[in-house]
MARFILO-114302 format. One record per atom (N, C-alpha, C): residue number from 0; residue in three letters; x, y, z. Coordinates in pm, whole numbers. Layout:
! residues N
<r><n>NUM</n><res>Ala</res><east>X</east><north>Y</north><up>Z</up></r>
...
! end
This chain:
! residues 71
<r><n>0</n><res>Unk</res><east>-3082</east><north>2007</north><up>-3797</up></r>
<r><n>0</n><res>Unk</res><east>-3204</east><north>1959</north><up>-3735</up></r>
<r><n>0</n><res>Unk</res><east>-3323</east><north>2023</north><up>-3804</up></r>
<r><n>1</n><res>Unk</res><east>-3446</east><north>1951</north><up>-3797</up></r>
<r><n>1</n><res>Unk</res><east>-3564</east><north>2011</north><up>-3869</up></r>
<r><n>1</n><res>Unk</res><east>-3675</east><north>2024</north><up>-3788</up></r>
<r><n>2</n><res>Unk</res><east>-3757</east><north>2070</north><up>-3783</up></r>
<r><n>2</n><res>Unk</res><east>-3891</east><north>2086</north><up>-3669</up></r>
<r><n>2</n><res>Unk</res><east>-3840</east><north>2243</north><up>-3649</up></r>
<r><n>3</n><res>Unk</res><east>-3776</east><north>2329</north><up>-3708</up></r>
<r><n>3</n><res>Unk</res><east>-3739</east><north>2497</north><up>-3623</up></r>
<r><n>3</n><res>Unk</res><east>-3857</east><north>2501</north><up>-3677</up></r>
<r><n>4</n><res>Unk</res><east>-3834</east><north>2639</north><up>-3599</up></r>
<r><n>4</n><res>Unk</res><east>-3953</east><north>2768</north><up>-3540</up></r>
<r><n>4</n><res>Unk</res><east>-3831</east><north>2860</north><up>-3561</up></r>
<r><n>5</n><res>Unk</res><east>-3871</east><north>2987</north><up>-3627</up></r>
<r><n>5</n><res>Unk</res><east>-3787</east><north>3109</north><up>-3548</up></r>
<r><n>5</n><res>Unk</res><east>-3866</east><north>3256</north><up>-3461</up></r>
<r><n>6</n><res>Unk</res><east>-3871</east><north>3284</north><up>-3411</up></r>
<r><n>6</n><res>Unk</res><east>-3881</east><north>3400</north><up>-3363</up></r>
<r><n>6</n><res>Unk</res><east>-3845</east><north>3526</north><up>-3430</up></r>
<r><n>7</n><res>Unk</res><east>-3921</east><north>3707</north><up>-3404</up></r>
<r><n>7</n><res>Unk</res><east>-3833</east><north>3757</north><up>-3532</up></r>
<r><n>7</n><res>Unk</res><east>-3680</east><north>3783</north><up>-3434</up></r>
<r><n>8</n><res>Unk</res><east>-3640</east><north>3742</north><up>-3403</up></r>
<r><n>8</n><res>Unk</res><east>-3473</east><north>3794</north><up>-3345</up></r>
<r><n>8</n><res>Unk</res><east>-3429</east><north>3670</north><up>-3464</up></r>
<r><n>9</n><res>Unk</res><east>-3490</east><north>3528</north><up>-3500</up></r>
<r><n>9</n><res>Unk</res><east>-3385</east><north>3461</north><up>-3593</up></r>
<r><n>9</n><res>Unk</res><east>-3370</east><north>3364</north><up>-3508</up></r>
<r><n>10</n><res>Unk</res><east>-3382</east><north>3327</north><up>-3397</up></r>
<r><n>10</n><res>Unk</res><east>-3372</east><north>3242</north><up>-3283</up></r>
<r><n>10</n><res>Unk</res><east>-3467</east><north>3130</north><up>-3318</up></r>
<r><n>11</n><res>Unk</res><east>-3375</east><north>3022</north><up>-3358</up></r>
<r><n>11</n><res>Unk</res><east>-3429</east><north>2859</north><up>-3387</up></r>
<r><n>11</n><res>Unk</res><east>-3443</east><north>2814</north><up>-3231</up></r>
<r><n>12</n><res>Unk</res><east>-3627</east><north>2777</north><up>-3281</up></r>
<r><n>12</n><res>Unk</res><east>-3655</east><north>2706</north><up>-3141</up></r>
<r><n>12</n><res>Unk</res><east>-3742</east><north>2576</north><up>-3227</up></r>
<r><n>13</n><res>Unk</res><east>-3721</east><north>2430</north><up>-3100</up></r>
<r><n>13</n><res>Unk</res><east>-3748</east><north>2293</north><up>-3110</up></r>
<r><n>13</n><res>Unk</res><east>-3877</east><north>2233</north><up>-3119</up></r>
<r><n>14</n><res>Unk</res><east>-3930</east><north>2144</north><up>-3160</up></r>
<r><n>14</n><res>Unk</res><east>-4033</east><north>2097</north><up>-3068</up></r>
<r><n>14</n><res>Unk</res><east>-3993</east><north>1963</north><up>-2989</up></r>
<r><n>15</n><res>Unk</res><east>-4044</east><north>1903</north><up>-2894</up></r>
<r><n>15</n><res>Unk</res><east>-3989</east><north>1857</north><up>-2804</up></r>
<r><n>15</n><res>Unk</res><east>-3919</east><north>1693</north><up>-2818</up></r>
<r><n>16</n><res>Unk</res><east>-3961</east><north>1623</north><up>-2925</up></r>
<r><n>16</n><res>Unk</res><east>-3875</east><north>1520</north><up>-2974</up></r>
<r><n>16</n><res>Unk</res><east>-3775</east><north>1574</north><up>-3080</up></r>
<r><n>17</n><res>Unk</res><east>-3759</east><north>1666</north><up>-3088</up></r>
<r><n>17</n><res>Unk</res><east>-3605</east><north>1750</north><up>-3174</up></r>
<r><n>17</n><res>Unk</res><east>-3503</east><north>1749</north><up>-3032</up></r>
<r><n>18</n><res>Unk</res><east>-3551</east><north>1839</north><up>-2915</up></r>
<r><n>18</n><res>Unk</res><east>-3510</east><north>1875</north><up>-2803</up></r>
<r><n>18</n><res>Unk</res><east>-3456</east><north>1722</north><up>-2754</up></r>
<r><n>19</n><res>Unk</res><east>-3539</east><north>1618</north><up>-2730</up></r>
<r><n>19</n><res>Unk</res><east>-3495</east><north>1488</north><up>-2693</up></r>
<r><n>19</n><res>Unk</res><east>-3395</east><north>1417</north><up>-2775</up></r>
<r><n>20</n><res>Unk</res><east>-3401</east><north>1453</north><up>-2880</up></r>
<r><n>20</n><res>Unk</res><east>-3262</east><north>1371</north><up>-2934</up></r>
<r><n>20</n><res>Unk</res><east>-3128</east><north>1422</north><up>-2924</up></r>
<r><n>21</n><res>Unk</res><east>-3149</east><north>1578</north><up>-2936</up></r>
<r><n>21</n><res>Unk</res><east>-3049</east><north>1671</north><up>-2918</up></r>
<r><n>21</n><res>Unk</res><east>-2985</east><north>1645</north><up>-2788</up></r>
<r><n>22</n><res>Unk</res><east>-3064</east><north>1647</north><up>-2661</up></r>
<r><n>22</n><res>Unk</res><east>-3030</east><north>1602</north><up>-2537</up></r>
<r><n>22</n><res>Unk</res><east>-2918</east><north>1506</north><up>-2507</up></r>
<r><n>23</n><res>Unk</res><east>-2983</east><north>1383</north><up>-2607</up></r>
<r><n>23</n><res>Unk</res><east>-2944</east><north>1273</north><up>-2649</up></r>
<r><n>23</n><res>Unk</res><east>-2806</east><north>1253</north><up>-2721</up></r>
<r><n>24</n><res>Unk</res><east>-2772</east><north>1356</north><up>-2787</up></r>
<r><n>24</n><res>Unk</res><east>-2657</east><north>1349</north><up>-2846</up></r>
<r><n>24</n><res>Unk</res><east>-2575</east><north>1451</north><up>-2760</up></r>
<r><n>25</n><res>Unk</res><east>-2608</east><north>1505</north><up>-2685</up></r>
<r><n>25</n><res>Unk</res><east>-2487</east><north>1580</north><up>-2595</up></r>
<r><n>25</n><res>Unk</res><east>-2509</east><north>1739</north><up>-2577</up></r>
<r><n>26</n><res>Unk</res><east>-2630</east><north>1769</north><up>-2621</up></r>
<r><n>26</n><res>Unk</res><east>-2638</east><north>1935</north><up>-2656</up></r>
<r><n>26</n><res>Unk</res><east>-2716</east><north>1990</north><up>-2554</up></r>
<r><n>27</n><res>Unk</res><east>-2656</east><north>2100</north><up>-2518</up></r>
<r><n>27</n><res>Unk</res><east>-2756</east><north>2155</north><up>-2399</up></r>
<r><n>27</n><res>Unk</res><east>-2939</east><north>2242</north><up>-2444</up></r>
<r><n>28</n><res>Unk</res><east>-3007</east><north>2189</north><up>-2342</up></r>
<r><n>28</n><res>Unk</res><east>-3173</east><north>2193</north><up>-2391</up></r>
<r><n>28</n><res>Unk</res><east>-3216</east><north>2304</north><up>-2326</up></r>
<r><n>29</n><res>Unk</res><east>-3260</east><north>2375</north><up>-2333</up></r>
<r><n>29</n><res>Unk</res><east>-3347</east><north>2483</north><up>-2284</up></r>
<r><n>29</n><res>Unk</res><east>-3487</east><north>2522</north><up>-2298</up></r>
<r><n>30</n><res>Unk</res><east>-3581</east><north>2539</north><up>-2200</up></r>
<r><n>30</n><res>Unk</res><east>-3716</east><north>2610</north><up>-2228</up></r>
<r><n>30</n><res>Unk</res><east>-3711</east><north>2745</north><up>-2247</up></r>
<r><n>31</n><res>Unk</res><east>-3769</east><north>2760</north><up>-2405</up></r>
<r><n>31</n><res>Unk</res><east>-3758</east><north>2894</north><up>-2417</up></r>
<r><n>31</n><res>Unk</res><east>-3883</east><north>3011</north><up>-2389</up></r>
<r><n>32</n><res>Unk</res><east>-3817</east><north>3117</north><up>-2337</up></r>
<r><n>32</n><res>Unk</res><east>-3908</east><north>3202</north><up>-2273</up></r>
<r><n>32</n><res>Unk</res><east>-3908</east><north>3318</north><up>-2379</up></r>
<r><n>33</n><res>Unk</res><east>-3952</east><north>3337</north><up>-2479</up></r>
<r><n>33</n><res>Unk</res><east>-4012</east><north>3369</north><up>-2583</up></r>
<r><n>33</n><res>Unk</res><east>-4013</east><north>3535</north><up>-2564</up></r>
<r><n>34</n><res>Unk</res><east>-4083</east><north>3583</north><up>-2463</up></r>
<r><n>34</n><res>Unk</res><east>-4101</east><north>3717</north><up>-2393</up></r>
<r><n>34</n><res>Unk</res><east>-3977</east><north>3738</north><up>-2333</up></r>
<r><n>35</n><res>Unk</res><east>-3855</east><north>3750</north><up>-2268</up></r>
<r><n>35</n><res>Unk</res><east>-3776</east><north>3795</north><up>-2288</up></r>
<r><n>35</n><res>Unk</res><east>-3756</east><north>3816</north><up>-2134</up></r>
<r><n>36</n><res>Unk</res><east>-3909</east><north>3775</north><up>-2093</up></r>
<r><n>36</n><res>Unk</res><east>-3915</east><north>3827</north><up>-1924</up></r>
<r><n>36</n><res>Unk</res><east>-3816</east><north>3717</north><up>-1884</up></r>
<r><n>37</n><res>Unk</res><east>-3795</east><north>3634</north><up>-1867</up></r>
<r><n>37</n><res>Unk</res><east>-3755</east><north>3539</north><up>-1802</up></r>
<r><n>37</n><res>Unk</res><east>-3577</east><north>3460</north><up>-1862</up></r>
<r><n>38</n><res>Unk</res><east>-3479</east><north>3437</north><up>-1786</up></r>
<r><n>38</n><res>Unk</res><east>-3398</east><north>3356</north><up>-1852</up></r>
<r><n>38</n><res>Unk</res><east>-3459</east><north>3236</north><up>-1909</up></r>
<r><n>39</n><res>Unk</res><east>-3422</east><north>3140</north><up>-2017</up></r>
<r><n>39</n><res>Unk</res><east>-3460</east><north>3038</north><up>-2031</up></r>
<r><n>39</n><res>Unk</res><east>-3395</east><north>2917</north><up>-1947</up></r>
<r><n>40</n><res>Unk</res><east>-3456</east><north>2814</north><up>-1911</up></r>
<r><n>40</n><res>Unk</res><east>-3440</east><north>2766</north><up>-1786</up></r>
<r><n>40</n><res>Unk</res><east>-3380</east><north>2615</north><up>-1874</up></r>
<r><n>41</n><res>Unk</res><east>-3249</east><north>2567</north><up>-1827</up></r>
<r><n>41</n><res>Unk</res><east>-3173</east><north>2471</north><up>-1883</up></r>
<r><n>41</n><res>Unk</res><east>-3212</east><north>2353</north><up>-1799</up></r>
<r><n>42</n><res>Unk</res><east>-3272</east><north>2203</north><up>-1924</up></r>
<r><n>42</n><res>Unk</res><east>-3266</east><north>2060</north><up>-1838</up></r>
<r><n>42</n><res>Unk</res><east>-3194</east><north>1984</north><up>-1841</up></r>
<r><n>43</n><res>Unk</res><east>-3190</east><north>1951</north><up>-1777</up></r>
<r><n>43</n><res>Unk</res><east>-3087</east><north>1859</north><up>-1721</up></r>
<r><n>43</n><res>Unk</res><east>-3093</east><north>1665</north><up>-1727</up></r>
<r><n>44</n><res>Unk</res><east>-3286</east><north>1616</north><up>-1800</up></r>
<r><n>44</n><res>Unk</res><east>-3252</east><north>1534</north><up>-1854</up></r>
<r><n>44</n><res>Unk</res><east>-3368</east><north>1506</north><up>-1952</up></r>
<r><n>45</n><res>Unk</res><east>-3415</east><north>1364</north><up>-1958</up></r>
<r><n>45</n><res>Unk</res><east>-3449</east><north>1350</north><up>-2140</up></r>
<r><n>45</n><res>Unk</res><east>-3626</east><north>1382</north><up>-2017</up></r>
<r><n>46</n><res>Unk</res><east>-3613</east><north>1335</north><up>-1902</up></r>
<r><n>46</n><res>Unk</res><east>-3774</east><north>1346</north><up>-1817</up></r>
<r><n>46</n><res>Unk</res><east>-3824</east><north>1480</north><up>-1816</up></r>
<r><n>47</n><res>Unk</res><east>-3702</east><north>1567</north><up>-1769</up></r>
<r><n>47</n><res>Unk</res><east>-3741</east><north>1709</north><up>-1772</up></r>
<r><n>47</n><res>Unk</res><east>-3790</east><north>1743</north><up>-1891</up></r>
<r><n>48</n><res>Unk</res><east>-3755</east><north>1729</north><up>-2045</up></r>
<r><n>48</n><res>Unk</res><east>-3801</east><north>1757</north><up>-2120</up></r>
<r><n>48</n><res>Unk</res><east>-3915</east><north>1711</north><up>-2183</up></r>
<r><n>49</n><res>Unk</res><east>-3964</east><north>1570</north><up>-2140</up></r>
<r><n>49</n><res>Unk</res><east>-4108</east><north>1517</north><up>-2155</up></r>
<r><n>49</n><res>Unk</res><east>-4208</east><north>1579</north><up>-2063</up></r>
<r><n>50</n><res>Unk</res><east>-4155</east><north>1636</north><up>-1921</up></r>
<r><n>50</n><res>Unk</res><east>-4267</east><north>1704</north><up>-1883</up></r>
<r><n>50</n><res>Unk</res><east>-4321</east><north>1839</north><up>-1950</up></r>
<r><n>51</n><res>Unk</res><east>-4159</east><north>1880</north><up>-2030</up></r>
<r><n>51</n><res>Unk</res><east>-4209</east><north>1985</north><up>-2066</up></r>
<r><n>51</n><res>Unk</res><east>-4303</east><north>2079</north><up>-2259</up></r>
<r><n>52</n><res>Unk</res><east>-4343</east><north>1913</north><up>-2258</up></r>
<r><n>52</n><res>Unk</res><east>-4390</east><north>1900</north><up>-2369</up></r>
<r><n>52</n><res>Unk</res><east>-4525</east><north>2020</north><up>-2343</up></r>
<r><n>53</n><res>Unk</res><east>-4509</east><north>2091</north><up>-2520</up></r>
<r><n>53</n><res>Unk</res><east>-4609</east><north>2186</north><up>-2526</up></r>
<r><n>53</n><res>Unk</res><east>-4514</east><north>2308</north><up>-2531</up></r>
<r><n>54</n><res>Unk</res><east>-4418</east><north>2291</north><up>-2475</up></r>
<r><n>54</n><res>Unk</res><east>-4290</east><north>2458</north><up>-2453</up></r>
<r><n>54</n><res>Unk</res><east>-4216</east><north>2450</north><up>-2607</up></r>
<r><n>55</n><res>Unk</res><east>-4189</east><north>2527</north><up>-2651</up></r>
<r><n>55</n><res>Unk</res><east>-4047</east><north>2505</north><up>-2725</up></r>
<r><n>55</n><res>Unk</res><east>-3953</east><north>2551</north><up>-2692</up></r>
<r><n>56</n><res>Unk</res><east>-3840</east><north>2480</north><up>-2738</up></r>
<r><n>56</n><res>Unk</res><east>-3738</east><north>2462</north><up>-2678</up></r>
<r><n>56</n><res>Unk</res><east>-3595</east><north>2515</north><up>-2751</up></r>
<r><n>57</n><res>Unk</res><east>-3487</east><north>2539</north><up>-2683</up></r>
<r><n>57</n><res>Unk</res><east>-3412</east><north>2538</north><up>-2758</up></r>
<r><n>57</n><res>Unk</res><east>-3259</east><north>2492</north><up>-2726</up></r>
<r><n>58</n><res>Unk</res><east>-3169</east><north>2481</north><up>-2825</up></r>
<r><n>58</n><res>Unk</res><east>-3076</east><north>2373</north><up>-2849</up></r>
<r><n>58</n><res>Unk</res><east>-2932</east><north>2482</north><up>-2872</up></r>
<r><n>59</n><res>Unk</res><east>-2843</east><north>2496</north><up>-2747</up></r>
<r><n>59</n><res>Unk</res><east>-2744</east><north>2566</north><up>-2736</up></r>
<r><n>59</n><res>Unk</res><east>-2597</east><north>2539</north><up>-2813</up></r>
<r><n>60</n><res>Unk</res><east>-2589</east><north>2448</north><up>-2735</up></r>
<r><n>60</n><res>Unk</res><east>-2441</east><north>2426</north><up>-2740</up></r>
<r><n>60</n><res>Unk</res><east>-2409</east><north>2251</north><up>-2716</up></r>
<r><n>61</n><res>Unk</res><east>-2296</east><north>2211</north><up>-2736</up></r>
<r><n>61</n><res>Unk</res><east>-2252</east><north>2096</north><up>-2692</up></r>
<r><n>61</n><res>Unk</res><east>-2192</east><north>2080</north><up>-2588</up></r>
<r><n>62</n><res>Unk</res><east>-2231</east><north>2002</north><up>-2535</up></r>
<r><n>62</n><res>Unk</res><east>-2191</east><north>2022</north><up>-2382</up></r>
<r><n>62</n><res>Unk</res><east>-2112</east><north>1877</north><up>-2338</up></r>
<r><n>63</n><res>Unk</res><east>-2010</east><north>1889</north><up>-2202</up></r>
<r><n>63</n><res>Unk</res><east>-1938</east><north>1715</north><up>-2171</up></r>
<r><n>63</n><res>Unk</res><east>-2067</east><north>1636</north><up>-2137</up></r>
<r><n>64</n><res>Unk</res><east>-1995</east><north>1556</north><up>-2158</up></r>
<r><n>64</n><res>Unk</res><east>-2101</east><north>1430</north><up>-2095</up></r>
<r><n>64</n><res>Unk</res><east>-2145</east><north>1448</north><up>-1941</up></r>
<r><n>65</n><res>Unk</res><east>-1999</east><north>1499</north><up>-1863</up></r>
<r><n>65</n><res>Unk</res><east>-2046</east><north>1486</north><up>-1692</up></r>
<r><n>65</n><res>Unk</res><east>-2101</east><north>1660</north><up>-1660</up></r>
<r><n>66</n><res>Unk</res><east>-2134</east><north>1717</north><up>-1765</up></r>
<r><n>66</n><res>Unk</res><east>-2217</east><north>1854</north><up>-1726</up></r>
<r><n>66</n><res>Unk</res><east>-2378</east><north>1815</north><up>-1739</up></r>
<r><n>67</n><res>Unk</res><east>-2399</east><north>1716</north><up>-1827</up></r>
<r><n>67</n><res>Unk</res><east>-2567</east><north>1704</north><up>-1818</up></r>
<r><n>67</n><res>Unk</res><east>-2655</east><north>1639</north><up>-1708</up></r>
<r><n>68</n><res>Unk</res><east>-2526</east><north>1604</north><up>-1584</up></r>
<r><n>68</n><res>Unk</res><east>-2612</east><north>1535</north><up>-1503</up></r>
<r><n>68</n><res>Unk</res><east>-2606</east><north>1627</north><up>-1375</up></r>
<r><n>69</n><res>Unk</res><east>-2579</east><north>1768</north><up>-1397</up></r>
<r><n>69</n><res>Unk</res><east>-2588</east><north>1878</north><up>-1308</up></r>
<r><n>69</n><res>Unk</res><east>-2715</east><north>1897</north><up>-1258</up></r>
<r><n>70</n><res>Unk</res><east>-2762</east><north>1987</north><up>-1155</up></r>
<r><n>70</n><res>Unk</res><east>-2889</east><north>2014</north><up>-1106</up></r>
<r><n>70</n><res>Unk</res><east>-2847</east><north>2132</north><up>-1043</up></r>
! end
């Protein structure tokens, strides 16, 4: 994928139509909390991540199909 960012830890983060396709193909999305204060908070769909335009994001793992429609 292209659009990274890293952080200095090395930590590839999204911008938010990277995050939407990724979504899109099965990968789990996260808002990343940069400061360290906070877990980063996992969405759950392609809306959550249009609201959260302006955040970057980041792109975990592959996940089943019937885990992305968790809440």
């Amino acid at each position: 994928m292209d659009c990274m960012m890293y952080d200095n830890n090395g930590l590839a983060t999204y911008t938010m139509s990277k995050a939407l396709e990724a979504y899109e193909e099965g990968y789990a999305v996260y808002i990343a909390h940069p400061l360290d204060e906070d877990p980063d908070d996992r969405l759950f769909s392609a809306e959550e991540i249009i609201k959260s335009d302006g955040h970057l994001f980041i792109i975990k793992e592959e996940v089943l199909a019937d885990e992305q429609t968790k809440n």
